[in-house]
C-alpha positions as a Markdown table, in Angstrom:
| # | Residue | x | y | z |
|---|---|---|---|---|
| 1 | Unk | 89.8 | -12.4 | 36.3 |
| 2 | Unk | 88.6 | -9.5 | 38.3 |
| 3 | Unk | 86.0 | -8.9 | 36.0 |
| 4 | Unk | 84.2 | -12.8 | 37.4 |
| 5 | Unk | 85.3 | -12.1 | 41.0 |
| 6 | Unk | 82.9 | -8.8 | 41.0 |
| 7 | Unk | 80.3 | -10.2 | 38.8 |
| 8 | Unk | 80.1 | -13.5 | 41.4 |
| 9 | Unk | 80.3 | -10.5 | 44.0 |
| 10 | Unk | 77.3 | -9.0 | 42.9 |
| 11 | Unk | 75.0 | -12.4 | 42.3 |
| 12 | Unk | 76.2 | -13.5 | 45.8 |
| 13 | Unk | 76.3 | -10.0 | 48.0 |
| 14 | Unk | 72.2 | -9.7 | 47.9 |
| 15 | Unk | 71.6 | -13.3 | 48.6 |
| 16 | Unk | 73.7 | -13.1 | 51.5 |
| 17 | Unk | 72.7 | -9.6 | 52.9 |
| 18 | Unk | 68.7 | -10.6 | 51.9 |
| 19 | Unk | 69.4 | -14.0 | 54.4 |
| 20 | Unk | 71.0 | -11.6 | 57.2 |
| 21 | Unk | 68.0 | -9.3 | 57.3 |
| 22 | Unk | 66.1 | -12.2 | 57.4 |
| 23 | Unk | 67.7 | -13.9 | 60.0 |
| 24 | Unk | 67.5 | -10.3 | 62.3 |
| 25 | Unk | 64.3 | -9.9 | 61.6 |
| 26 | Unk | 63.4 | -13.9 | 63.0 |
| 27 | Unk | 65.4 | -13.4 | 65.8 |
| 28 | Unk | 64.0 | -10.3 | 67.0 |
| 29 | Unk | 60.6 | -12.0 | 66.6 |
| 30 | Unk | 62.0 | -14.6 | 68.7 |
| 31 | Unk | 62.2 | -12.0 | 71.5 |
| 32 | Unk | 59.1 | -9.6 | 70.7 |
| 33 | Unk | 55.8 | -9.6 | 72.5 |
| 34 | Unk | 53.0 | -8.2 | 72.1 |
| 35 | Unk | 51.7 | -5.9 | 69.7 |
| 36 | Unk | 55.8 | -5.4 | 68.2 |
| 37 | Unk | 55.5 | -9.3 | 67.7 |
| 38 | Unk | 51.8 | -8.9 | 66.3 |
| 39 | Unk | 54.1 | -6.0 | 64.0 |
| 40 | Unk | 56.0 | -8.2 | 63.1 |
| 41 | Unk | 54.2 | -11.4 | 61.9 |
| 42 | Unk | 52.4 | -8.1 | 59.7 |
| 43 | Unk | 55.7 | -7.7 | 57.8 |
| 44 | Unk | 56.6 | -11.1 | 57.1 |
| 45 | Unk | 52.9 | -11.4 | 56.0 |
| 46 | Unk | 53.3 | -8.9 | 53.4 |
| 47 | Unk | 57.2 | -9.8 | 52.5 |
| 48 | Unk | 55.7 | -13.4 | 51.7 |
| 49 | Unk | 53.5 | -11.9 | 49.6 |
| 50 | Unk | 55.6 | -9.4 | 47.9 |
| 51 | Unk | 58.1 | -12.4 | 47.3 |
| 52 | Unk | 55.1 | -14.2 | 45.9 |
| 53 | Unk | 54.3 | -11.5 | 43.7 |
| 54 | Unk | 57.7 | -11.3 | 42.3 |
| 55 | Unk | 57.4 | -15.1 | 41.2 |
| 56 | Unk | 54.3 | -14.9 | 39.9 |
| 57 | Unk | 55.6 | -11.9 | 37.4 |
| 58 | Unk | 58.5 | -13.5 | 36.6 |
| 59 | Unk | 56.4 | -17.1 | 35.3 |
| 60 | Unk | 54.0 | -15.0 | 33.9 |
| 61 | Unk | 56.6 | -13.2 | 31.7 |
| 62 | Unk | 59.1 | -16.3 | 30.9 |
| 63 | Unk | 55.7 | -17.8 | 28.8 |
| 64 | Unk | 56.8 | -16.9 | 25.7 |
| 65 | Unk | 53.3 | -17.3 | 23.7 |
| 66 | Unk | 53.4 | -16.3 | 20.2 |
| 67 | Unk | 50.2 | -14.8 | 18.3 |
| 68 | Unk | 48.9 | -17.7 | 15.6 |
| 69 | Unk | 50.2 | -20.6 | 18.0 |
| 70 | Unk | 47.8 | -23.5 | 19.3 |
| 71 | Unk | 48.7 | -22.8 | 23.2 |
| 72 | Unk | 51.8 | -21.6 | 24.8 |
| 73 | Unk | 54.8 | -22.6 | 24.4 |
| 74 | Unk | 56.8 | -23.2 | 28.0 |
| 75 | Unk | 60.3 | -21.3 | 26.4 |
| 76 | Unk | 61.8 | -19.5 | 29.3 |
| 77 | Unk | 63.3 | -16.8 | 26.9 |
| 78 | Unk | 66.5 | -15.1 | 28.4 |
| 79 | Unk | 66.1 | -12.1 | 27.5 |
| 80 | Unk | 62.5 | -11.8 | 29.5 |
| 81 | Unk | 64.1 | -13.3 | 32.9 |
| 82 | Unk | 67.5 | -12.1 | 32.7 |
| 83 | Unk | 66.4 | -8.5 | 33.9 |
| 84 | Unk | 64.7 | -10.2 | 37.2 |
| 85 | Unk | 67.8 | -12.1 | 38.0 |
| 86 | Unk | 70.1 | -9.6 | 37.8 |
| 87 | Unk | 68.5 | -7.2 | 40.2 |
């Protein structure tokens, strides 16, 4: 029993704490001008494409494409996206 409520703790705790930070950092672009607004449309700029990159290596790696095989085969093997989901 307390060994789900901590594991549903842990899945749900960064989604929730990654949406706050999110949210601060919208509303205080809300209310920047200037060159701290210009700042930061710079970081979302980059977090969109950090966030990109992060998808991009977790596809790449879930194509499980064995040697001797006529193409890939679209298996999303557990054990390759397992470590990305639980960080």
């Amino acid at each position: 029993m307390i060994h789900k409520l901590l594991t549903s703790n842990l899945y749900t705790m960064p989604a929730l704490l990654f949406g706050a930070a999110a949210l601060s950092v919208f509303m205080r672009l809300r209310h920047a001008v200037g060159v701290e607004r210009q700042q930061i449309k710079w970081l979302a700029y980059a977090a969109a494409a950090w966030a990109l990159g992060i998808i991009f290596n977790v596809i790449t790696l879930a194509i499980d494409t064995p040697s001797g095989s006529s193409g890939p085969h679209w298996h999303v093997s557990q054990s390759r996206v397992k470590p990305f989901l639980s960080q």
